[in-house]
N, C-alpha and C positions, 0 to 999 in steps of 0.2 A: 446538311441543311443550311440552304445561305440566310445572312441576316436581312430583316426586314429594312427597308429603307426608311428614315425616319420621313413623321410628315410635311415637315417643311424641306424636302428635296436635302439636303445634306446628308450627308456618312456618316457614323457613329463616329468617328475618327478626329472627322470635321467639326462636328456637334460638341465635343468637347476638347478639342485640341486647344493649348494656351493662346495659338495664336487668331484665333476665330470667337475664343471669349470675352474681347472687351475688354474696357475696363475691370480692376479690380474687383468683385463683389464687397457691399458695404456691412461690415458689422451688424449682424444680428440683434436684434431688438429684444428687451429680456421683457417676455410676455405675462402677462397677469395669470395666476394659475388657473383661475374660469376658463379663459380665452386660450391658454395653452388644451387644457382637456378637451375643449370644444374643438381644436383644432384637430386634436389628435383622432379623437372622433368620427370625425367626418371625413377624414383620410385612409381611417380603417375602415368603416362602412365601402369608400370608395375605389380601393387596392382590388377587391376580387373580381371589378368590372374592368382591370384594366388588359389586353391581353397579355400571354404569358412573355411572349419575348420585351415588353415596353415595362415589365416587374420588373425592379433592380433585384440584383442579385442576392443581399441580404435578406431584403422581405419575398422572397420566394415563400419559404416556410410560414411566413405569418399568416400570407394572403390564405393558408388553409385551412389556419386555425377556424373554431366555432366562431359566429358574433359576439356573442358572450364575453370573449376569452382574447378577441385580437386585439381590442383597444387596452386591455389590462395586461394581458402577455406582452406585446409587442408595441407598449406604447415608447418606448424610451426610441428603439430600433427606428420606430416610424418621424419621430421629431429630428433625429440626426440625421436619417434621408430626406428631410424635408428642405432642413437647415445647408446640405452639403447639396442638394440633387437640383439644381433648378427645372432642370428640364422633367422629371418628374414631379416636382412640385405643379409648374405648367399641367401634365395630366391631372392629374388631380383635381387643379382647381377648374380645368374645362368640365370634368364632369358632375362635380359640387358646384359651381355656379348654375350648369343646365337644369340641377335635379333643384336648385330653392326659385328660380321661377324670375319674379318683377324684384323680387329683394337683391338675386344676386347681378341683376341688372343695376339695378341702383347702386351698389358699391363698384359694380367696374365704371359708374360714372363719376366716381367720389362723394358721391352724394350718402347722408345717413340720414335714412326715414324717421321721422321722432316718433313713431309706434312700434320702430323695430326696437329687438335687444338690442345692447350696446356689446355685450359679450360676440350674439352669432355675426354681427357687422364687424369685428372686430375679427373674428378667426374667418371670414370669408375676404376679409380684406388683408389677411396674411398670406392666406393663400394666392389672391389673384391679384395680388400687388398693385394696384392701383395706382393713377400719381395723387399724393398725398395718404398714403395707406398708413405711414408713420401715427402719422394724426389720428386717423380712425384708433389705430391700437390705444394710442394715451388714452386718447378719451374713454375708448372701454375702460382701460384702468382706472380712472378716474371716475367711473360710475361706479365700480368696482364697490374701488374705497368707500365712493358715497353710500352706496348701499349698506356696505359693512357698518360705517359710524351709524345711519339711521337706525341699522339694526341693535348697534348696542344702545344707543338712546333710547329706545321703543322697551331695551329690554331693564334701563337703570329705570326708567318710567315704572315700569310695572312694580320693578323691586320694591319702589317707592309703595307707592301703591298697596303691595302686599305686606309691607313692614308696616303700614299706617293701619291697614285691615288689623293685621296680629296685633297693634297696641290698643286698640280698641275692643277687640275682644279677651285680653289681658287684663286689662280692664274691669268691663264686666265679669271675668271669671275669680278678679282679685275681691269684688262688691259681696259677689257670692259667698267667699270663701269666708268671708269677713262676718255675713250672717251667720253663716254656720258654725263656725269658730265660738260667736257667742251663745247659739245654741246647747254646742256641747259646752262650753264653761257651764252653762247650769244644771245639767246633767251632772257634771262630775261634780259639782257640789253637791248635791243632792246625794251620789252614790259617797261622797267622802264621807256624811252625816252616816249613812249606814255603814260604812267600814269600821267608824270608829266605835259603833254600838257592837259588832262583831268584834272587832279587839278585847273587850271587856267579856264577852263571854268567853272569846280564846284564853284570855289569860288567866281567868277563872280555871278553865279545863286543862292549863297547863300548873299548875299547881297539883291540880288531881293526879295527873299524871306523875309527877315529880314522887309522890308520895308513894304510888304504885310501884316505880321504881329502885328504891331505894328497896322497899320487901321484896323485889326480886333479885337484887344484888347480893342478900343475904340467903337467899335460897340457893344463886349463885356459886357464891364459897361452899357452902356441905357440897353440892353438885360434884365440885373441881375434886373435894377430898377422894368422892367414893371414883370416880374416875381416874386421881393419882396410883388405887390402889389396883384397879384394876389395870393398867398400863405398866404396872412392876407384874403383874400374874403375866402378862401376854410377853412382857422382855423375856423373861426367865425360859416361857415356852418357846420361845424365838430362839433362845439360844441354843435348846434342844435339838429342834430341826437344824439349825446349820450343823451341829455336829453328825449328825444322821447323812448331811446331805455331804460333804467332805467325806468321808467314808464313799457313797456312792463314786463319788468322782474320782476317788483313788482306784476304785474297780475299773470304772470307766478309761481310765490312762492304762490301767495295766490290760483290758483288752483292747486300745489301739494300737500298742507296742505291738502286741501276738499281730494282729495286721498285719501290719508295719512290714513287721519281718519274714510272714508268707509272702506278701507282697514281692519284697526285695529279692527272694529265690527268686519267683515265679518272672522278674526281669532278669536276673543272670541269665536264664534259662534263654529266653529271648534277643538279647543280647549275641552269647555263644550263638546262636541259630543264623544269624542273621550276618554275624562276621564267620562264620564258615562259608554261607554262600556269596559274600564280598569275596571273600580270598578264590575261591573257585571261579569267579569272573574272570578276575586278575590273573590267573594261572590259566585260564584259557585263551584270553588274549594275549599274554606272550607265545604258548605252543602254537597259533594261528599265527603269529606276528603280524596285526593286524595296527596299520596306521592310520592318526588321525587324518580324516579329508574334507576337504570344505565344498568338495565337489557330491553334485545330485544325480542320480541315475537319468532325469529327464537331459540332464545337459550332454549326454551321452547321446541318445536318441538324435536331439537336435543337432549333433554332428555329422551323425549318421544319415539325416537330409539332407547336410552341405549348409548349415547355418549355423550362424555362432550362438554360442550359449547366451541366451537372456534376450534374442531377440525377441519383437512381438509381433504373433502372427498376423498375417497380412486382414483376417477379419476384422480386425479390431480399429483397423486404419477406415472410420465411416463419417458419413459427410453430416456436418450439423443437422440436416434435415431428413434425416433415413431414421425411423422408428426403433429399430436394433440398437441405433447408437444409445440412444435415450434406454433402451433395457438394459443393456449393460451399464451402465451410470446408474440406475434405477436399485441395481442386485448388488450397489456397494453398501458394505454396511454402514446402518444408521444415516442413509442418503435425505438430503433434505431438497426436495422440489420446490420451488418460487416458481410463479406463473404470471407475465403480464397478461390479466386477461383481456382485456376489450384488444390487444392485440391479436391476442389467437381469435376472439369469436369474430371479430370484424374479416378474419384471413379464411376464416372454416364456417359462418355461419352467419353473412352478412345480409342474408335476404331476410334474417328474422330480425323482429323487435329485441330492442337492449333487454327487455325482462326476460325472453325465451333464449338469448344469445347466452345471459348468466344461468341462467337456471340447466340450458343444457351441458355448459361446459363445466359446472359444478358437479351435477349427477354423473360426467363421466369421468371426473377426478375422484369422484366417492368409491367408484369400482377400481379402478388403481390403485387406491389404499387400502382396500379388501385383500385387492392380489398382493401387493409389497409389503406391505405393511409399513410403508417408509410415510413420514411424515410433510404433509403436501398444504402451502399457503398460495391463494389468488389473489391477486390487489388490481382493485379497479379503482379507474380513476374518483377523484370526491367530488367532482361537479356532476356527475351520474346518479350521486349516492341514492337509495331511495331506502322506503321505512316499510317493514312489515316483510322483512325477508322469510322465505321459509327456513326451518334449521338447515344448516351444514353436515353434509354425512360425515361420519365418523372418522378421523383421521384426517379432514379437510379444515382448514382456514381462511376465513373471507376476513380480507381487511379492505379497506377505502381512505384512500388517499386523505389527510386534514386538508383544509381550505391552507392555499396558498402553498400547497406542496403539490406536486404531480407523482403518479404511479410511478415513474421512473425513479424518483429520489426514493421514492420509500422502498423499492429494491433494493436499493443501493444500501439502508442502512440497514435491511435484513441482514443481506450478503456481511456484510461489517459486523455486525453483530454475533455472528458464528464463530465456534472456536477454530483457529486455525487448524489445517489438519483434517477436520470432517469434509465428506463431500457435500457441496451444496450444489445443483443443476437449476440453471434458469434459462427458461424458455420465453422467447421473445427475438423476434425479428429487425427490431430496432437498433442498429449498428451501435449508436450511442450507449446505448441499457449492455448491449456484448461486450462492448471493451470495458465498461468499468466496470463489470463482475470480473471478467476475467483478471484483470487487473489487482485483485480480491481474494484470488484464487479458486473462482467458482467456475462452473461448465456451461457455458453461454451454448444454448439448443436454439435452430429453430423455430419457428411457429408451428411449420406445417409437419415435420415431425412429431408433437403432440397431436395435431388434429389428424394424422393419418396413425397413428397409435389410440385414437380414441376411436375411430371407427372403424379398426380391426377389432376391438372389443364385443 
């Protein structure tokens, strides 16, 4: 496929060769972060309208990302092509200038509207560089800042404001307290007057009692006596039963012994039986002279084809994406299946909606863990995520990516998270997601091997 000729009649060759660039390019201008994001912005909006050969080569990938997702994913990718690419830059701003109308006329005159923002004048005149565009950018800055001080003025105002509200109703709530305060002082006067008249009859009543007590402390003492005597009857009887009970336990040891020593034949016995037919082994494997070998009758066989011992049969040699491969990975013990999903259902089920894409590719992983019994997790992306899922069949795992992580990292830290050793299998078509499980020691499958394993089910 030849290259496109660029628009202004030069070579790609031409277009950037040292000696056709001019003057040096002048140090980049460090942009106010408003007018950086607005930049960045409107350059991502504007990448998937550019055609494919006039994409530079790093943001191929971005230009395909969601809207959502390409100015936050790929905003860094996009200011460094912006900053290095002039000649992309140039596209760019031909088609951000076209799409804002009389405004972005106005700044390729150098003129700045006083109804416009200072921000969108500012990132339309970094883009289409204007003479005088330096200027446009300060001055954004510089409204920038002034906005930000008005803001914090507007907000130490209020502070004010609000500290002056709260001492005035501190205030009043301090007036308040100050009645009430004297209220209950009279109160509690009044309940002291009646405490103290209760005192005088408590302490009347504790007298009484006093007196009460003391006759019960003398009823006390006879108590304790007739109690001393009855605690010598029940020592004495105590000491009866233990001798009764040391007697028992002398019976008790003399029939463990008798045990003991049934017992003890009845292992001789066992014993004898057991090293007679050890010795009988050993006396047969020398009449056989029968040596140790580390060899298996199957390696025998295998010679017997014309191949060497321990090769592996030529079925087993299967391609990532042949469903066989996937059953045998499947039938190793205690196999652990990872699934990118919006990968497979986008490759096996893309004319359907994202809720019928999940839903079907979950119910036919529910039948796969019926047949295996092997333990099977899907991760879909978290900007998808949505609320009210149905349950998970049994044996199956839906997870969703956190905000600010992608379904591919979260593989990756399954995969890590397995003990070395176990088989884990992930299925996913993404070059990227294959080498770092592999890398992990897991079995990077296919896409379409799951979806043609799903619908031989």
């Amino acid at each position: 496929m030849s290259e496109p000729e660029p628009r202004d009649g030069r070579l790609p060759e031409e277009a950037v060769s040292p000696s056709s660039a001019g003057p040096e390019p002048e140090i980049e201008p460090l942009l106010p972060e408003p007018v950086r994001q607005r930049v960045v912005a409107l350059a991502a909006s504007a990448l998937p309208g550019l055609p494919f050969d006039e994409q530079p080569v790093p943001l191929r990938r971005v230009a395909k990302f969601a809207p959502n997702r390409r100015a936050r994913l790929g905003g860094p990718q996009i200011a460094a092509q912006l900053a290095s690419d002039s000649l992309f830059r140039q596209r760019i701003s031909a088609r951000v200038i076209a799409e804002v109308g009389d405004l972005g006329a106005a700044v390729l005159d150098g003129i700045c509207p006083a109804a416009a923002d200072p921000v969108e004048v500012a990132a339309l005149a970094y883009l289409a560089r204007p003479a005088g565009w330096r200027e446009l950018v300060e001055a954004a800055g510089e409204a920038v800042r002034a906005e930000a001080d008005s803001a914090a003025i507007a907000g130490l105002v209020r502070e004010a404001e609000q500290r002056t509200a709260r001492a005035e109703h501190d205030r009043a709530v301090a007036r308040s307290e100050a009645d009430k305060l004297r209220d209950e002082l009279a109160r509690v006067s009044t309940e002291l007057g009646q405490l103290r008249e209760e005192l005088r009859v408590q302490a009347r009543q504790l007298r009484e009692i006093q007196s009460r007590e003391r006759k019960a402390t003398e009823m006390l003492a006879t108590e304790k006596g007739r109690a001393a005597r009855a605690a010598a009857d029940h020592d004495a009887e105590l000491r009866r039963v233990r001798a009764r009970l040391a007697e028992a336990e002398t019976a008790a040891a003399s029939g463990r012994q008798s045990a003991k020593e049934a017992r003890s034949v009845d292992d001789a016995r066992l014993w004898l039986l057991l090293e007679t037919i050890g010795q009988a082994a050993v006396g047969l494997r020398r009449e056989l002279a029968l040596e140790p070998t580390d060899r298996r009758p199957a390696d025998y066989v295998a010679e017997s084809q014309g191949e060497a011992p321990g090769a592996a049969p030529g079925a087993r040699a299967l391609d990532t994406d042949d469903p066989a491969r996937l059953d045998q990975l499947l039938a190793l013990p205690r196999a652990h299946l990872v699934v990118d999903g919006y990968n497979v259902t986008k490759r096996g089920y893309g004319d359907m909606s994202l809720e019928q894409q999940r839903k079907r590719l979950i119910t036919g992983l529910g039948g796969i863990a019926a047949q295996t019994g092997d333990e099977i997790t899907v991760v879909f992306d978290g900007a998808e995520r949505v609320h009210g899922l149905p349950p998970a069949p049994r044996g199956v795992r839906v997870l969703f990516s956190r905000k600010g992580e992608t379904a591919d990292e979260l593989i990756r830290r399954l995969v890590r998270a397995e003990p070395g050793g176990r088989p884990v299998v992930v299925v996913s078509s993404d070059r990227e997601v294959a080498d770092g499980v592999r890398r992990h020691g897991a079995y990077p499958m296919g896409a379409d091997a799951l979806v043609r394993r799903l619908s031989r089910s």
